[in-house]
C-alpha positions as CSV (number, residue, x, y, z in Angstrom):
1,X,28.4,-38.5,55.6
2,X,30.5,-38.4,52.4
3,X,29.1,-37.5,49.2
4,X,31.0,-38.2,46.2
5,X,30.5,-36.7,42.2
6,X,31.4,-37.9,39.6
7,X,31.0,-38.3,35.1
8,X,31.8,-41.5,34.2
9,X,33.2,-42.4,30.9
10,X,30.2,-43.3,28.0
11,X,32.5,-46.0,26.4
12,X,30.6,-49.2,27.5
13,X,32.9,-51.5,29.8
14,X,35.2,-48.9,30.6
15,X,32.5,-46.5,32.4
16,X,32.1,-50.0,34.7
17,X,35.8,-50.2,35.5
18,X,35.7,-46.7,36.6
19,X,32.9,-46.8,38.5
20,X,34.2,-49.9,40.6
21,X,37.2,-48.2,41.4
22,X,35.1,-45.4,42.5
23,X,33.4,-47.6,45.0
24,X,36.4,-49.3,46.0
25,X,37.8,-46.1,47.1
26,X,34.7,-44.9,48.3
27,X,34.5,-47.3,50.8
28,X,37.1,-46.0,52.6
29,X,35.3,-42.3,53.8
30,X,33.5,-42.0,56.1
31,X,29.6,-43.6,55.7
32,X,27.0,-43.0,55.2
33,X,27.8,-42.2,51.6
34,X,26.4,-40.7,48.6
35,X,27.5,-41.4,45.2
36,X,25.9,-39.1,42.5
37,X,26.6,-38.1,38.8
38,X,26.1,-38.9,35.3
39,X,27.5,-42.7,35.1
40,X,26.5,-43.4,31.2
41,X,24.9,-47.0,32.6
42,X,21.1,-47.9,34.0
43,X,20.4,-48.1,37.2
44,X,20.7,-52.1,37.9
45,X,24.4,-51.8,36.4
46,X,25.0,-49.0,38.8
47,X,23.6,-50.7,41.6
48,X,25.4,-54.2,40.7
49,X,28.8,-52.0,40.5
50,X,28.5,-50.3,43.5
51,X,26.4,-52.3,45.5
52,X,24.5,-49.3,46.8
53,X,20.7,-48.5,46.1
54,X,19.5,-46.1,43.9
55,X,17.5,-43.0,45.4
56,X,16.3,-41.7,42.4
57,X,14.2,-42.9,39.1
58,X,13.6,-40.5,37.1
59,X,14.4,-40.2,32.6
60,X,17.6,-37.9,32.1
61,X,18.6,-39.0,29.1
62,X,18.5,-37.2,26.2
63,X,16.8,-34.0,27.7
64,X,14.5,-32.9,25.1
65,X,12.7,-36.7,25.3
66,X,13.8,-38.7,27.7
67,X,14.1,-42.6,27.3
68,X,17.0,-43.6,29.8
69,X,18.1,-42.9,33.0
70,X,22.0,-42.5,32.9
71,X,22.1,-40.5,35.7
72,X,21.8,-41.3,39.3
73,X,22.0,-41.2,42.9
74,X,23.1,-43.9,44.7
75,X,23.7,-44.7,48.9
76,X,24.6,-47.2,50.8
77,X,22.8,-45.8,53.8
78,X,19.6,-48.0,54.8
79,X,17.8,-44.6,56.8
80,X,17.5,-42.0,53.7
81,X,14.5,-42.1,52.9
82,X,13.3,-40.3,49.3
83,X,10.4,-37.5,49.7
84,X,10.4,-36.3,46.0
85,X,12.3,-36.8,43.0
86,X,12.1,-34.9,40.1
87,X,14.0,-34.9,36.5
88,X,13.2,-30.6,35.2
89,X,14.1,-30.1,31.6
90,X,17.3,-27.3,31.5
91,X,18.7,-26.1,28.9
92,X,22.7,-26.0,30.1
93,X,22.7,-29.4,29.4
94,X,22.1,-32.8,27.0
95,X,21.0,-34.5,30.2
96,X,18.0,-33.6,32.8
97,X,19.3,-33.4,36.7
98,X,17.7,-35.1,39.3
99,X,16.7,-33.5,42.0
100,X,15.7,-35.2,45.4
101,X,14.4,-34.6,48.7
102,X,15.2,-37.0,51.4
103,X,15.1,-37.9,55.3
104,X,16.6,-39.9,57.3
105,X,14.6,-42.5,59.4
């Protein structure tokens, strides 16, 4: 399995470039793989540039009241399987984390 990081750009356009040359690149490691991190888009953009699916739905963005997910974890592996998913509010950042639990099938 890989698992990839990353904190995409929040410049609209430019955050999409970046993240399809992420999953260009990606592509090459190993599978299954993760792809998680703050990508400054929604989850159907994400999907649409990655072609992966989205493991988590949860508000991240801005902490104190959430309206937006901008944050996300994404796989291209058909077996992980999500048990829990949680956004907690901390205060080290302007975003909330996501926090899963998953299996595999």
């Amino acid at each position: 399995m890989t698992v990839a990081n990353t904190h995409l750009s929040f410049v609209p356009g430019w955050n999409r470039v970046q993240l399809r040359r992420l999953s260009r690149d990606l592509r090459g490691f190993p599978g299954p793989r993760v792809l998680t991190g703050d990508l400054n888009m929604r989850t159907a953009a994400a999907q649409r540039c990655t072609r992966m699916r989205s493991l988590a739905a949860a508000l991240t963005f801005p902490r104190d009241a959430p309206d937006r997910q901008l944050d996300h974890i994404l796989t291209d592996d058909p077996r992980l399987v999500v048990e829990s998913c949680s956004a907690p509010t901390l205060s080290i950042s302007d975003h909330r984390p996501l926090i899963i639990d998953v299996s595999r099938r």
